[in-house]
N, C-alpha and C positions, 0 to 999 in steps of 0.2 A: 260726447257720447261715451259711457264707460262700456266696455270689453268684459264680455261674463266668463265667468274663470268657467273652465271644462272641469267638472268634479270624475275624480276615478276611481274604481272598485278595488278595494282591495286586492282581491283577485287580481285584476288587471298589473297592480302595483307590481304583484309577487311575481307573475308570469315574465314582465319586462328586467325585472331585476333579477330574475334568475337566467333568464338570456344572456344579460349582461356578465353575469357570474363565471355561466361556463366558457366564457369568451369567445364563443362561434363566429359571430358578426361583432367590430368597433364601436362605440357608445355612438359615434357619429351616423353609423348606418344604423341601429335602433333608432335612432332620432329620428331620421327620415323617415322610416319604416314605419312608428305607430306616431308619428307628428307631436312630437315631445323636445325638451331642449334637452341638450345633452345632459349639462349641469343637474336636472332633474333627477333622469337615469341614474348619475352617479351616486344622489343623495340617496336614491332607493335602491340601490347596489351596497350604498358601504350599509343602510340601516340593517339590511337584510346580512349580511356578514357580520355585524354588531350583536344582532338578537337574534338571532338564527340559533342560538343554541338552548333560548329558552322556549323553543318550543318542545323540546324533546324533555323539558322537566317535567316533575311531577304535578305542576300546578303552575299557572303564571300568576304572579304576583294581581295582575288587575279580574281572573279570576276568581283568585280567592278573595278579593274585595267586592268582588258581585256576590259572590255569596254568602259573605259574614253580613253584607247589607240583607239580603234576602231572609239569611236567617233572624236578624233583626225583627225586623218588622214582620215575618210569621210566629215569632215571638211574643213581640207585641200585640197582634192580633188574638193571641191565643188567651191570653191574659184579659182581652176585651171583653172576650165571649164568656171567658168563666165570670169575669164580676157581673155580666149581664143575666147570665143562667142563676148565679145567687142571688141575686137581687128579683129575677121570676121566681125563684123558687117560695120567697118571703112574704109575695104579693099573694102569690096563690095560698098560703096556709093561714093567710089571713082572713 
């Protein structure tokens, strides 16, 4: 019988691993505390020490790849409609 992983909110990730940060409580007492393995904590401790500083850029890199895709394809869209409007427009003066 397989064991379903417990999936965790972002949120959740950031709040454990900011705990962790300030060092109040031992990784070992988080552990206990919200029933996690230690190991985990530390992995979401150092990512959050790692990138922690790109939140305060101007943009994160997987941002601005949501939006050069967005702008893409409102792009591409826009270009749909115009060949379809000339293409009505030719129908009807005919």
């Amino acid at each position: 019988m397989s064991i379903q992983r417990k999936r965790r909110t972002a949120k959740f990730k950031f709040e454990v691993a900011l705990e962790a940060a300030k060092g109040q409580k031992t990784v070992a007492e988080l552990a206990s505390e919200h029933q996690l393995h230690p190991s985990q904590i530390s992995q979401w401790k150092r990512q959050l020490m790692d990138d922690g500083e790109q939140l305060f850029r101007n943009g994160s890199s997987r941002q601005q790849r949501e939006q050069a895709a967005l702008e893409t394809d409102l792009y591409e869209q826009i270009g749909r409609l115009k060949m379809e409007l000339e293409w009505l427009k030719k129908k009807v003066t005919q």
